[in-house]
C-alpha positions as CSV (number, residue, x, y, z in Angstrom):
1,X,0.0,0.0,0.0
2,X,1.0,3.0,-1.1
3,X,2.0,5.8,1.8
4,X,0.0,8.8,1.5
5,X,0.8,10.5,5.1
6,X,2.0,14.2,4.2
7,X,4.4,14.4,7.8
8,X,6.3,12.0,9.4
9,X,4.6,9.8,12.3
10,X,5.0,11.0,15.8
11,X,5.4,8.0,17.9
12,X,4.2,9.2,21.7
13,X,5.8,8.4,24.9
14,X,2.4,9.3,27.0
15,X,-0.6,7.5,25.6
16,X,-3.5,9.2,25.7
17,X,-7.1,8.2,26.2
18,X,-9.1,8.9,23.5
19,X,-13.0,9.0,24.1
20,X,-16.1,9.6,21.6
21,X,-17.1,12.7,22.8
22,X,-20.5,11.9,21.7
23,X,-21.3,8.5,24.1
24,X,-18.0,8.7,26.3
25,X,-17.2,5.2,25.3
26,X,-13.4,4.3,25.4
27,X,-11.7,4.0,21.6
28,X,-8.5,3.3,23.1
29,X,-5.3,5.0,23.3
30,X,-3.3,7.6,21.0
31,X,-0.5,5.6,19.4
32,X,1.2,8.4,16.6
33,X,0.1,11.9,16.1
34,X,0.2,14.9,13.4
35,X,-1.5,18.0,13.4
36,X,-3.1,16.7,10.5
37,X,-4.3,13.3,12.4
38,X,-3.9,10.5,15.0
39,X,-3.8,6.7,15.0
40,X,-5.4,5.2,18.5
41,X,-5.1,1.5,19.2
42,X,-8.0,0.0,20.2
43,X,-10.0,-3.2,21.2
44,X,-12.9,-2.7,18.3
45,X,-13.0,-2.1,14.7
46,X,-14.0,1.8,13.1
47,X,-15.5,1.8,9.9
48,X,-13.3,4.0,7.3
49,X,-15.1,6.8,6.7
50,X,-17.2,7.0,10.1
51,X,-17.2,10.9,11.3
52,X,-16.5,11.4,15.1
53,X,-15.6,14.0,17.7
54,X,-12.9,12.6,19.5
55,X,-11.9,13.3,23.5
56,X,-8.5,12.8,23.8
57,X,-7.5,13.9,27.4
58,X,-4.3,15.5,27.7
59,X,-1.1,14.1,30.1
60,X,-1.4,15.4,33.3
61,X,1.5,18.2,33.2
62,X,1.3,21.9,33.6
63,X,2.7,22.5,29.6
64,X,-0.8,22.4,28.6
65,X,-3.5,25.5,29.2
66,X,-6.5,22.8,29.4
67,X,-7.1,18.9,30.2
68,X,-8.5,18.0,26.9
69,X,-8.9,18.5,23.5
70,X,-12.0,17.9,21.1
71,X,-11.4,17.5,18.0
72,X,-13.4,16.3,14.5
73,X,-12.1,13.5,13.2
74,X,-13.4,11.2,10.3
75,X,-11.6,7.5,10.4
76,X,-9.4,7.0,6.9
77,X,-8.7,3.7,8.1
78,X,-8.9,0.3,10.2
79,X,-6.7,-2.7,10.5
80,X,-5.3,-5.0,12.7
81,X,-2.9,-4.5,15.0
82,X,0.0,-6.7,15.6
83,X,-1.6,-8.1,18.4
84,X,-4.7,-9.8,16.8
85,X,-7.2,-8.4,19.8
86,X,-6.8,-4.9,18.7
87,X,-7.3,-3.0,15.9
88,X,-5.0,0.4,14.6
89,X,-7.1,2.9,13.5
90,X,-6.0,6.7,11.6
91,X,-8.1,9.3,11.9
92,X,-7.6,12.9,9.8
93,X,-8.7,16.0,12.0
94,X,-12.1,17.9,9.8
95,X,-10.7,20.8,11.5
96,X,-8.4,22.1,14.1
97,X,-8.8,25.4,15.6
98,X,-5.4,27.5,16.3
99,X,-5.3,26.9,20.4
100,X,-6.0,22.7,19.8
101,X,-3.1,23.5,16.6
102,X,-0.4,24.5,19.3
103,X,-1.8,22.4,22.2
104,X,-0.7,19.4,19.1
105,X,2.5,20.9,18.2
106,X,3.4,20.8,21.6
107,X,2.5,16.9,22.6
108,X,4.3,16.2,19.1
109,X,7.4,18.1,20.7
110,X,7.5,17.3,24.1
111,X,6.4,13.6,24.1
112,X,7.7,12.2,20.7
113,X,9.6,8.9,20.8
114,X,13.1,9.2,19.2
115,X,13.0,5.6,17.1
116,X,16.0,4.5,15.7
117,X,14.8,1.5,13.4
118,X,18.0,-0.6,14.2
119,X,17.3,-0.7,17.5
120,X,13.2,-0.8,17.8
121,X,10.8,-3.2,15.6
122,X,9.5,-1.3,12.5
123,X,5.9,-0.1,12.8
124,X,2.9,-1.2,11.7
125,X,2.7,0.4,8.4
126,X,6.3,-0.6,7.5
127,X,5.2,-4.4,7.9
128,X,2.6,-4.2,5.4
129,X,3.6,-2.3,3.3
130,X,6.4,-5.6,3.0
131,X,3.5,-8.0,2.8
C-alpha cells in the first residue's frame, strides 16, 4: 500500500485516552500523532469513513492550558494490529482550531519517541507495506 501520510509519524511516549465525545465510550489509546491526524489502538474495529468528535484527554503536566482537546475527526482507516485483539485505526482532524493546533504541536514536541529502526521493531505500516 501506497503511503500517502503528508508528515512523518509521531510515535508518543504518554498515551492518551481517546474517548467519543458523543457517548463517552473508550476507543483506546493515542498511538502516533500529526496536526493533520492521529492513530489510536484500540480493542474494536472503526468503519473508514465513520465521522467522530474525538476526546483525547491531555497528560497530566502543567505545559498544557487545558485537560482536553475535542477534536473532528473522520476514520481513513482500520486494521489490525500486531496483536490480533486490537485493531490500529488513523483518523484525519475535519478541523483544528489554532489553540488545539499548538496544544498538538506541543504533545508532538515534548512527548515524541526518538526511534532508531535498528534498535526498535518497524511499525505497523512498515510491515505491510512488506507484505
Amino acid at each position: 500500500m501506497e503511503e500517502r501520510r503528508k508528515l512523518p509519524r509521531k510515535y508518543l511516549m504518554a498515551y492518551s485516552c481517546v474517548f467519543n465525545h458523543h457517548d463517552g465510550q473508550l476507543l483506546g489509546y493515542l498511538c502516533d500523532l500529526t496536526i493533520d491526524g492521529l492513530m489510536v489502538i484500540s480493542k474494536e474495529a472503526v468503519q473508514p469513513e465513520t465521522q467522530l468528535e474525538l476526546r483525547i484527554d491531555l497528560p497530566e503536566v502543567p505545559l498544557f492550558p487545558k485537560r482536553r482537546l475535542l477534536l473532528q475527526a473522520r476514520a481513513i482507516w482500520c486494521r489490525p494490529d500486531v496483536d490480533p485483539r486490537l485493531y490500529n485505526i488513523g483518523f484525519q482532524f475535519l478541523e483544528v482550531p489554532p489553540d488545539d493546533g499548538s496544544i498538538i504541536e506541543q504533545m508532538i514536541d515534548a512527548y515524541e519517541f526518538r526511534r532508531d529502526d535498528d534498535v526498535y521493531p518497524p511499525s505497523v505500516s512498515r510491515i505491510n507495506n512488506k507484505a
